[in-house]
The first five atom37 places (N, CA, C, CB, O) and aatype in JSON, in Angstrom:
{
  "aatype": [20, 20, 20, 20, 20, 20, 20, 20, 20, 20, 20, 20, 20, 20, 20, 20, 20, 20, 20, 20, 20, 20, 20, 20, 20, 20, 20, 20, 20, 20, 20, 20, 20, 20, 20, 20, 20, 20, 20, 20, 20, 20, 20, 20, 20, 20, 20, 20, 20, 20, 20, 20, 20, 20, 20, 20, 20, 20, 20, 20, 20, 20, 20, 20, 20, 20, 20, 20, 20, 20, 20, 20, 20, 20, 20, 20, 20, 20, 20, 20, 20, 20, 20, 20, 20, 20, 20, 20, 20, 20, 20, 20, 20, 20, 20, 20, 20, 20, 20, 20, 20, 20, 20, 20, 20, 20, 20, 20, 20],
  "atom_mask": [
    [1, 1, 1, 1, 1],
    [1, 1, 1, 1, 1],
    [1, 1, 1, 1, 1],
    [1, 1, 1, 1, 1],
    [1, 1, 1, 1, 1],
    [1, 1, 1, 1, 1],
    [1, 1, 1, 1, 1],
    [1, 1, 1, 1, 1],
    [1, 1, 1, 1, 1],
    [1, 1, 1, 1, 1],
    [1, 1, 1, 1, 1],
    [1, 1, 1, 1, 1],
    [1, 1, 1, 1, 1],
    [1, 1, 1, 1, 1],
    [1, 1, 1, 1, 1],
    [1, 1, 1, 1, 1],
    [1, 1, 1, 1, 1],
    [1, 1, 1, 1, 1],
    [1, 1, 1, 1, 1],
    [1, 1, 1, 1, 1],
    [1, 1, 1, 1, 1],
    [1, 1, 1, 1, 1],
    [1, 1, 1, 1, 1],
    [1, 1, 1, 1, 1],
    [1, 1, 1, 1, 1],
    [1, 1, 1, 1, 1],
    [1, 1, 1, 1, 1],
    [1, 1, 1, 1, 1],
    [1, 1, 1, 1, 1],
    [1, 1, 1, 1, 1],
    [1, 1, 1, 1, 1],
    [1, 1, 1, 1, 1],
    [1, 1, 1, 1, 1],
    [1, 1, 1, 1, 1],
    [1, 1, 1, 1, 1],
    [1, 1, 1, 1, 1],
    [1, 1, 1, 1, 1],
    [1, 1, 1, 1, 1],
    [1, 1, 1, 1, 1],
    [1, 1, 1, 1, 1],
    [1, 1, 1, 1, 1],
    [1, 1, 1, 1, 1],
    [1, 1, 1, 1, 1],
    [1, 1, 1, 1, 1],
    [1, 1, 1, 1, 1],
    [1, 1, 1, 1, 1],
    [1, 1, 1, 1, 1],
    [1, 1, 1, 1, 1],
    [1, 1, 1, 1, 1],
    [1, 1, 1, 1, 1],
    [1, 1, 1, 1, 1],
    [1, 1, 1, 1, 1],
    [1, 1, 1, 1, 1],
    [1, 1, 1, 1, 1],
    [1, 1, 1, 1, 1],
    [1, 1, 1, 1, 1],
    [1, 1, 1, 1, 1],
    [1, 1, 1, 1, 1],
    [1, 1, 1, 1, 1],
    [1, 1, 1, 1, 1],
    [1, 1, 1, 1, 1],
    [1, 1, 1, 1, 1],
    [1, 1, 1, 1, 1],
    [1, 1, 1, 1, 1],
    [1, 1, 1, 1, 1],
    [1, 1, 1, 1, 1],
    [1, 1, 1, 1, 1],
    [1, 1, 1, 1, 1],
    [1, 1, 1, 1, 1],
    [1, 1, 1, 1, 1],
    [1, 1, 1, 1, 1],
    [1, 1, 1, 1, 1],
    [1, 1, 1, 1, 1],
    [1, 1, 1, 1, 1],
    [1, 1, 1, 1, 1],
    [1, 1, 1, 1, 1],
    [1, 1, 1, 1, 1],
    [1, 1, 1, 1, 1],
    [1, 1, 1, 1, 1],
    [1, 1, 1, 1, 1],
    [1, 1, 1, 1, 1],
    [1, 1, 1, 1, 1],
    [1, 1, 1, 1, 1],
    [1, 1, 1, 1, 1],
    [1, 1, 1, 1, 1],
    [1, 1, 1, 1, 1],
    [1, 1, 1, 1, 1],
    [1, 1, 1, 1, 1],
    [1, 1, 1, 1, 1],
    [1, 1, 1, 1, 1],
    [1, 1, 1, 1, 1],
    [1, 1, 1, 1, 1],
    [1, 1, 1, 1, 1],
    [1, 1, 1, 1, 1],
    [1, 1, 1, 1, 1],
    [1, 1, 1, 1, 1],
    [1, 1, 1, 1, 1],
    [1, 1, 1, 1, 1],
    [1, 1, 1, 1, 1],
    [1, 1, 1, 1, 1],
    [1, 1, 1, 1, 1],
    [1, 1, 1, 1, 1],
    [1, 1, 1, 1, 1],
    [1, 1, 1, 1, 1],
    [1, 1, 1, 1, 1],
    [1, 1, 1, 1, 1],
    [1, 1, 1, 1, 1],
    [1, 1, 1, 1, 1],
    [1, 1, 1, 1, 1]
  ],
  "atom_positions": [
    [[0.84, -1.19, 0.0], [0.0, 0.0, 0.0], [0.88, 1.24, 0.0], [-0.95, 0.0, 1.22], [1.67, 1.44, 0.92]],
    [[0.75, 2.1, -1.04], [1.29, 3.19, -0.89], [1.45, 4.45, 0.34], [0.84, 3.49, -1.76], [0.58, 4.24, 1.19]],
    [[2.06, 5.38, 0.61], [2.02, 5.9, 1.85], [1.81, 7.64, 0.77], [3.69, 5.43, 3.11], [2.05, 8.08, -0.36]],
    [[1.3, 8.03, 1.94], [0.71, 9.5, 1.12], [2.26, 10.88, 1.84], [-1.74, 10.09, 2.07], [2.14, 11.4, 2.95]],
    [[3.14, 11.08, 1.19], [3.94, 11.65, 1.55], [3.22, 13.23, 2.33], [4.87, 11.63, 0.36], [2.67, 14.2, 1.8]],
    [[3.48, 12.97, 3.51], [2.74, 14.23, 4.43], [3.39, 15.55, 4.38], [2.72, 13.91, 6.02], [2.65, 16.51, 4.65]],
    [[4.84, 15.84, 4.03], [5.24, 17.15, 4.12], [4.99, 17.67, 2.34], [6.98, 17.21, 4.83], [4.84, 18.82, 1.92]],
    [[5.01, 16.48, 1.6], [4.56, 17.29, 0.34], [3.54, 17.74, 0.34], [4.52, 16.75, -0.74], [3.4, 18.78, -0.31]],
    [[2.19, 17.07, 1.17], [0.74, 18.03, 1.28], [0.86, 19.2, 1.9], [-0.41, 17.42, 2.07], [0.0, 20.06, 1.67]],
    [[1.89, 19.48, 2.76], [1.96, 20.67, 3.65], [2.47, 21.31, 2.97], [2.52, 20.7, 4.86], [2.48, 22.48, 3.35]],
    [[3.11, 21.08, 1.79], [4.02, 22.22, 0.72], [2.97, 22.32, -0.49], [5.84, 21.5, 0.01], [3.29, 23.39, -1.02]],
    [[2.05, 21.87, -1.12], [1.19, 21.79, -2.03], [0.1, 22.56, -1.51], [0.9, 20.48, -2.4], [-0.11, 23.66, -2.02]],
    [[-0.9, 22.02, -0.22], [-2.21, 22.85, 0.13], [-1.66, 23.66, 1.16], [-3.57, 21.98, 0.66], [-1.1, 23.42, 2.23]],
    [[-2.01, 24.78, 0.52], [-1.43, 26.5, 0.98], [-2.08, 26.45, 2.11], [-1.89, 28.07, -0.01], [-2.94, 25.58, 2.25]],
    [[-1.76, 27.53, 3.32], [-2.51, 27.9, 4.43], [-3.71, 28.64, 4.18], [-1.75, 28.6, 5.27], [-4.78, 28.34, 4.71]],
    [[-3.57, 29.62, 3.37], [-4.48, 30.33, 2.84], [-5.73, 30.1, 2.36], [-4.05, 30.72, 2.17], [-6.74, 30.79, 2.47]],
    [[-5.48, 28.57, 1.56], [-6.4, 27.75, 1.17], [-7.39, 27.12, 2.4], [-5.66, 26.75, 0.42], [-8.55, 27.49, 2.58]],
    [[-6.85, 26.36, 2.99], [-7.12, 25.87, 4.32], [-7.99, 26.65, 5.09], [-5.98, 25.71, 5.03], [-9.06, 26.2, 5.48]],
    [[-7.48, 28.14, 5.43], [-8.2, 29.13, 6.11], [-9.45, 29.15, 5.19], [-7.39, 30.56, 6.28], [-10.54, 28.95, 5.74]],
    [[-9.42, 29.36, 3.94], [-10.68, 29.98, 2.88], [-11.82, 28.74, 3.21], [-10.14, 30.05, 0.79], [-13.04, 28.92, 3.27]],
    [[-11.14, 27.51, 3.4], [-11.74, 26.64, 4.04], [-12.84, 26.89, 5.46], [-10.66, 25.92, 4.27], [-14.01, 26.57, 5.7]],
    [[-11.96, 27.49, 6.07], [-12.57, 27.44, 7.88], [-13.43, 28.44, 7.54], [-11.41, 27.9, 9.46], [-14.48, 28.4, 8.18]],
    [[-13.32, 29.51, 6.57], [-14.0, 31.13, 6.52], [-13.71, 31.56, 7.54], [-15.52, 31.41, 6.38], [-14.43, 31.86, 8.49]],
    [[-12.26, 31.65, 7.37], [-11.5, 32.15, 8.5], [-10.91, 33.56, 7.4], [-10.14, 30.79, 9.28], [-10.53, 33.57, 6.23]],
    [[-11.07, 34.66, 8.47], [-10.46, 36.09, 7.81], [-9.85, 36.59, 8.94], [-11.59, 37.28, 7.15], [-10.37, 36.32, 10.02]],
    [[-8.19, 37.71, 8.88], [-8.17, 38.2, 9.98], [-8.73, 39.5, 9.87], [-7.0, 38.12, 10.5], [-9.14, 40.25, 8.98]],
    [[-8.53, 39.47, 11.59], [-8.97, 41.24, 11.81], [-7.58, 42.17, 11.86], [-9.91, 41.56, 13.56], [-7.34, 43.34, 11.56]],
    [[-6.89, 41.18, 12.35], [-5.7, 42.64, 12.53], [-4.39, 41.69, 11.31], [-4.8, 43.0, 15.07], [-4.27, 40.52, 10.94]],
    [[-3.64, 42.99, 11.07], [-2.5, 42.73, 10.69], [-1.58, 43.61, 10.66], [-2.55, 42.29, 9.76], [-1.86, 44.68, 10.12]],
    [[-0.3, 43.44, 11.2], [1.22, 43.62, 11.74], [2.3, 43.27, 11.15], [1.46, 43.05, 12.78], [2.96, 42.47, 11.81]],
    [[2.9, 43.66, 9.81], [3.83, 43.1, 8.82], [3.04, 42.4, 7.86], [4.87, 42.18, 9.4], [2.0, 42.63, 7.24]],
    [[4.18, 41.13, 7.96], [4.07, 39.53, 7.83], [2.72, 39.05, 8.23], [5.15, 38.75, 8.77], [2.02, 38.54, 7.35]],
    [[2.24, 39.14, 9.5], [1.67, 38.26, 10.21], [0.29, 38.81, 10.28], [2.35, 38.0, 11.48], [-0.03, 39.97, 10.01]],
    [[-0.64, 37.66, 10.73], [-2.0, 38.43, 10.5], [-2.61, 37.74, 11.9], [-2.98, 38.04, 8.79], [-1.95, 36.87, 12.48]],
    [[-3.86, 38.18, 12.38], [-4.04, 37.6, 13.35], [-6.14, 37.59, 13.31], [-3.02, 38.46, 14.64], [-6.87, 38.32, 12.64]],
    [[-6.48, 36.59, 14.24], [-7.73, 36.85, 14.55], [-8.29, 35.68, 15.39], [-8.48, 37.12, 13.35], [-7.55, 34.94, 16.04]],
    [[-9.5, 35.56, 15.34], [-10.46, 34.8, 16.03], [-9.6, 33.23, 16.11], [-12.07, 34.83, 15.12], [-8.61, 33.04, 15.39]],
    [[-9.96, 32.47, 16.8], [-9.21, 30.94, 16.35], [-10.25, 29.94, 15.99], [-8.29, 30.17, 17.64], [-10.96, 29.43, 16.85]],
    [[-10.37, 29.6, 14.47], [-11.03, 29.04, 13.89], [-11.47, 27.52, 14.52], [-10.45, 29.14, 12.77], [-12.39, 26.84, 14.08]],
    [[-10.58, 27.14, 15.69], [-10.78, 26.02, 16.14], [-11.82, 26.36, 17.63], [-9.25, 25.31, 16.33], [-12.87, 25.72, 17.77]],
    [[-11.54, 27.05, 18.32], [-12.27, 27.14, 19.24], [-12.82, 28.14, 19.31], [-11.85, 26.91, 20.13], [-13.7, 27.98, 20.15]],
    [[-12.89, 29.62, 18.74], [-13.36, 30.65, 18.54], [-12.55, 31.06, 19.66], [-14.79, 30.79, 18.42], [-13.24, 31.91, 20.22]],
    [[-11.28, 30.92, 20.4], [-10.57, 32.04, 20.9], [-10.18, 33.55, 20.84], [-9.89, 31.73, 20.86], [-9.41, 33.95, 19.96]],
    [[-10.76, 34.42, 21.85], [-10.73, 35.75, 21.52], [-10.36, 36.56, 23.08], [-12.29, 36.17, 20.78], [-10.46, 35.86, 24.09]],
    [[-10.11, 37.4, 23.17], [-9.98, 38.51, 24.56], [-10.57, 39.36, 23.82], [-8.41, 39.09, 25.31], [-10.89, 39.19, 22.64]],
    [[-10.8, 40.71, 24.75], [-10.86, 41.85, 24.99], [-9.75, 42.72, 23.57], [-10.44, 41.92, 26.66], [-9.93, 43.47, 22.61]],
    [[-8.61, 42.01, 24.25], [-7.56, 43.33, 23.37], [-6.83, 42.59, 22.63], [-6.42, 44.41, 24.27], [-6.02, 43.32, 22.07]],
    [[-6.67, 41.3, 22.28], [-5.8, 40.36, 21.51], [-6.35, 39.11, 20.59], [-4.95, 39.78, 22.5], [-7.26, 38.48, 21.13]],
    [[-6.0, 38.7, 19.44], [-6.83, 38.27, 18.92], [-5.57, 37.04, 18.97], [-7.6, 39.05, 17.69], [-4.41, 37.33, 18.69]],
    [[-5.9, 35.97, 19.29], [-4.71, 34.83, 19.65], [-4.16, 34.08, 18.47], [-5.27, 33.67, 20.64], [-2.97, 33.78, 18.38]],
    [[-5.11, 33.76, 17.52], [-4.84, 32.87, 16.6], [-3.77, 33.66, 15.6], [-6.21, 32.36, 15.93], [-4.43, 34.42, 14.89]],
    [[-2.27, 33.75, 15.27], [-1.44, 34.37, 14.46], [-1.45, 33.17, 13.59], [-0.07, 34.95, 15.05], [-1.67, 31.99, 13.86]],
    [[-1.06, 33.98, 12.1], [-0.79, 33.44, 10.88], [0.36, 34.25, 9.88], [-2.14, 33.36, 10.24], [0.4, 35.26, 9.18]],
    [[1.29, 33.1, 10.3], [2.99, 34.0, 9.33], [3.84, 33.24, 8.45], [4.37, 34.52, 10.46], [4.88, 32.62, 8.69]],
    [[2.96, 33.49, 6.95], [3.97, 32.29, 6.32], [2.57, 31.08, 5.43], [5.12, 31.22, 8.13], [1.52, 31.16, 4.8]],
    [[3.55, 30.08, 5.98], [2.77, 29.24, 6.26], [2.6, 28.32, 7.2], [2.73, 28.85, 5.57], [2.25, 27.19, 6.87]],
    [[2.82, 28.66, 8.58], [2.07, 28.73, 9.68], [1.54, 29.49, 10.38], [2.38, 28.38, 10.23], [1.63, 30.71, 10.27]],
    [[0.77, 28.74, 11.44], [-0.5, 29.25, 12.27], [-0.04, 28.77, 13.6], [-2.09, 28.6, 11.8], [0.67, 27.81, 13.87]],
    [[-0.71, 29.8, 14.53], [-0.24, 29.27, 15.99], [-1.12, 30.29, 16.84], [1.62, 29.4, 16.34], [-1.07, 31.51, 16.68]],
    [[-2.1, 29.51, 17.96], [-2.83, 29.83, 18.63], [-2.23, 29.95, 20.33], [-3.84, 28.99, 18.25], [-1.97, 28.98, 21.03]],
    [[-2.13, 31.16, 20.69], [-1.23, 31.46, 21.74], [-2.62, 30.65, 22.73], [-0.65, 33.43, 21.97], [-2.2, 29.65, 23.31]],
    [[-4.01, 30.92, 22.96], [-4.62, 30.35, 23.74], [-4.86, 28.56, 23.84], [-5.61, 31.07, 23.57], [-5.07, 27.89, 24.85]],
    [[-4.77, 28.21, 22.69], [-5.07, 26.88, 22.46], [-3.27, 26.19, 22.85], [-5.82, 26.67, 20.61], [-3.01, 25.05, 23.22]],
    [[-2.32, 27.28, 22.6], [-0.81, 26.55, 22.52], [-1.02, 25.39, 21.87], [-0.07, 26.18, 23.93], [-0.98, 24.26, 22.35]],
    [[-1.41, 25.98, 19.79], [-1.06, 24.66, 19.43], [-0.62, 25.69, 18.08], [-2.36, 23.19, 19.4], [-0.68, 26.92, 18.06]],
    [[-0.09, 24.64, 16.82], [0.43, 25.46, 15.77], [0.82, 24.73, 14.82], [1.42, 26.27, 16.09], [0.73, 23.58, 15.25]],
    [[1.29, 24.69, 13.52], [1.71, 23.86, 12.89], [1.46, 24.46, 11.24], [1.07, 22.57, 13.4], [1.17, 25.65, 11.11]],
    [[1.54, 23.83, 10.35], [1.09, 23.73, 9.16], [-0.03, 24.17, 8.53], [1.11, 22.83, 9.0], [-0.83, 24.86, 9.17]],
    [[-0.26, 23.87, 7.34], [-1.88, 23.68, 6.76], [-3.06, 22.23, 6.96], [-1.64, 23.75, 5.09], [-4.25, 22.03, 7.2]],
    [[-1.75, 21.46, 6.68], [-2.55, 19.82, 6.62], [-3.05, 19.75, 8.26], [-1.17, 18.14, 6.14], [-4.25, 19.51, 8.35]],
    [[-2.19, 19.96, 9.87], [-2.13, 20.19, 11.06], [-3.64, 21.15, 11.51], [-0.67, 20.87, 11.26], [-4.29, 21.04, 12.55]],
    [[-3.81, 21.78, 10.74], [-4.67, 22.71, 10.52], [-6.44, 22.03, 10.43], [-4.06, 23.43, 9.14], [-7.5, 21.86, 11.03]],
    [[-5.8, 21.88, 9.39], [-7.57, 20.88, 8.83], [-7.51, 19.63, 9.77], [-7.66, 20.05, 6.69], [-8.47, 19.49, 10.53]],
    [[-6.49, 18.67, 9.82], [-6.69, 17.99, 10.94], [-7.86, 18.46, 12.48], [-5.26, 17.94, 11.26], [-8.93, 18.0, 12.88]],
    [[-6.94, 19.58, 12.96], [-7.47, 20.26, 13.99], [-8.69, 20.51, 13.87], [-6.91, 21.29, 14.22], [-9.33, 20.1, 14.83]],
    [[-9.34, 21.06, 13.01], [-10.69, 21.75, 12.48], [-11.65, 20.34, 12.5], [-10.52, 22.61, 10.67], [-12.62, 20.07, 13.22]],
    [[-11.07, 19.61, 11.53], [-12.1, 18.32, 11.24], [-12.05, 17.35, 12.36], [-11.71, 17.46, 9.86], [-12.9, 16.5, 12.1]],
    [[-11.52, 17.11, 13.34], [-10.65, 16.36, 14.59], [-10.63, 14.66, 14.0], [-11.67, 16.54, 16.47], [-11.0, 13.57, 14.43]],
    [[-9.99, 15.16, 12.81], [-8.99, 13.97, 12.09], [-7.79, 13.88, 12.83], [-8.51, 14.29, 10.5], [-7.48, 14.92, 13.41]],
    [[-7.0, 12.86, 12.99], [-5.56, 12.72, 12.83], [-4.63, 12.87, 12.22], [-5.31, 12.14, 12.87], [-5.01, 12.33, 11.18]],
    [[-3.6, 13.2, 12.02], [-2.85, 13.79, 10.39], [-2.49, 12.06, 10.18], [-0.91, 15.32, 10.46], [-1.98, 11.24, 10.94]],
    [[-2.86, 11.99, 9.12], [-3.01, 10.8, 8.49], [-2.52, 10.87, 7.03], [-4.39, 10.4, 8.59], [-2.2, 11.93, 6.49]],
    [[-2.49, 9.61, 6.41], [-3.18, 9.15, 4.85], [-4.19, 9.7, 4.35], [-3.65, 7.87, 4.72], [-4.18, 10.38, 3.33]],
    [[-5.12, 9.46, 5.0], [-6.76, 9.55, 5.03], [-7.03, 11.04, 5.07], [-7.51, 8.77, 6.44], [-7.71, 11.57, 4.19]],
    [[-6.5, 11.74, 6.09], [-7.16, 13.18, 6.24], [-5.93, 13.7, 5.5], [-7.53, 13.9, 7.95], [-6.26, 14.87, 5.35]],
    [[-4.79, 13.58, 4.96], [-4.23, 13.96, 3.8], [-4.66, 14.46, 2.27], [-3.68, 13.12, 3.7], [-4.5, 15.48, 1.6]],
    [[-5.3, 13.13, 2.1], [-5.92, 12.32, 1.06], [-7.32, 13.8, 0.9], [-6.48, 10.27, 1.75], [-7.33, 14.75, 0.12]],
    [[-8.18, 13.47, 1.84], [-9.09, 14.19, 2.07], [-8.75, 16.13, 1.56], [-9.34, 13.78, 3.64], [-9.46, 16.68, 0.73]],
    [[-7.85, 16.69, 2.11], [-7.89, 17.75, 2.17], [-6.97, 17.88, 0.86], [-7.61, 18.29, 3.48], [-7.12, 18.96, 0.29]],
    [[-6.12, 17.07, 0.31], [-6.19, 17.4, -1.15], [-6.96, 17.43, -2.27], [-5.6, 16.96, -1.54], [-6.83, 18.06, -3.32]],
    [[-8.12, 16.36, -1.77], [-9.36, 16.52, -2.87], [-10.16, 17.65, -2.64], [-10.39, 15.32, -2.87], [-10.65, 18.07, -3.68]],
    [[-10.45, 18.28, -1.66], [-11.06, 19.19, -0.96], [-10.39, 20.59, -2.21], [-10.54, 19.11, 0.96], [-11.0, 21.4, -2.92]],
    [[-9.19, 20.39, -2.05], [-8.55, 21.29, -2.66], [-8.54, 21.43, -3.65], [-7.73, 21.36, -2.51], [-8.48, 22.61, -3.98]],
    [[-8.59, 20.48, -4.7], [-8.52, 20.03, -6.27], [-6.64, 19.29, -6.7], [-8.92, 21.88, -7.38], [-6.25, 18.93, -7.81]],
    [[-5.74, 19.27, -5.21], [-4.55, 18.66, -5.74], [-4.47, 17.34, -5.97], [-3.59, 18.89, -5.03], [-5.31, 16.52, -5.61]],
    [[-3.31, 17.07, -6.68], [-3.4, 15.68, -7.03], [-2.3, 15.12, -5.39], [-2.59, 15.34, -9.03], [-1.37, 15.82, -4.99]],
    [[-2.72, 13.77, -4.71], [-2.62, 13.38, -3.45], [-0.77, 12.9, -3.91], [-4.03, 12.04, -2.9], [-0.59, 11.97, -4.7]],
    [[0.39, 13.61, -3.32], [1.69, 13.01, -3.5], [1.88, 11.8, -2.38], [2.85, 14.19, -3.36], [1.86, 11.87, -1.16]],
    [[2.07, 10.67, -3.26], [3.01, 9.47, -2.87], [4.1, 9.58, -2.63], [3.15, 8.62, -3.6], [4.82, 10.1, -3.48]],
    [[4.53, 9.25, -1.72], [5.89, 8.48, -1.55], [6.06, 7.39, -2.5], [6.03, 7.87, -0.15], [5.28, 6.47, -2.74]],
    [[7.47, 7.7, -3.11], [7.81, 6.73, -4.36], [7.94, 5.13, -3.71], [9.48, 7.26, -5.18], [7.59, 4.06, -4.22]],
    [[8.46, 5.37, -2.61], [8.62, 3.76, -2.47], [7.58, 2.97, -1.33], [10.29, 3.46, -1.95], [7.68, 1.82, -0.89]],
    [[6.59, 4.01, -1.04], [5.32, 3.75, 0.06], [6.29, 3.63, 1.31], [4.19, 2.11, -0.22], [6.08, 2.78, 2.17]],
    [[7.93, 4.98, 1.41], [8.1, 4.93, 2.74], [7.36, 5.47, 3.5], [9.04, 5.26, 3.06], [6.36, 5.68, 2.81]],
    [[7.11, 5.97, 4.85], [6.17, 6.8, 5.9], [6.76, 7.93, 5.99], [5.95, 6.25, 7.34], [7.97, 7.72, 5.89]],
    [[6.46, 9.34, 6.17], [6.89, 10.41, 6.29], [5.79, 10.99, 7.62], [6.94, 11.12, 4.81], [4.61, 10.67, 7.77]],
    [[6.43, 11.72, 8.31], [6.2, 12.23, 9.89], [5.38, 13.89, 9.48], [8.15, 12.44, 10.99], [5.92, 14.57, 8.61]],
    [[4.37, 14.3, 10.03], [4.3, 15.58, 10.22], [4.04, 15.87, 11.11], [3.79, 16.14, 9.67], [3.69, 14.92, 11.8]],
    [[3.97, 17.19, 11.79], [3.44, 17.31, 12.73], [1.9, 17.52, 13.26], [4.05, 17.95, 12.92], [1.68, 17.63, 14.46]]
  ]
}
């Protein structure tokens, strides 16, 4: 059985994408970085909006969690980063799903 190479999905489906996914928009932005609501739990204060986005990662100072795009949709859908929820969020996307040439396992976070 083939293995679905996991850091090539994290380099193929953009963050951006992912977010357009959640209908996630920020409110503030500071450079680089953008910030707002946290699409996973709706984290918010008064004067800080927790969920930052720089790049292509994301990291929720209230939740203390962060990672990728694929890490992302995981989180949202409360998949596991898998094959499967790999698989999933590249069709979601319209990419074609990258294999590992020799069905080794590749780690993400």
């Amino acid at each position: 059985m083939s293995s679905v190479d996991l850091k090539a999905v994290d380099k193929a489906c953009k963050l951006a994408d992912v977010l357009r996914l959640l209908d996630w928009a920020p409110t503030q932005r500071h450079g680089r970085t953008s910030r707002g609501v946290c699409p996973l739990r709706g984290c918010q204060s008064r004067h800080n909006m927790p969920f930052s986005v720089k790049g292509e990662e994301w990291y929720c100072h209230t939740c203390r969690e962060g990672g990728g795009p694929l890490r992302l949709y995981c989180r949202f859908t409360g998949q596991a980063v898998s094959n499967v929820s790999a698989t999933a969020l590249c069709k979601r996307l319209g990419h074609p799903v990258p294999y590992n040439p020799r069905g080794e396992r590749t780690s993400n976070r």
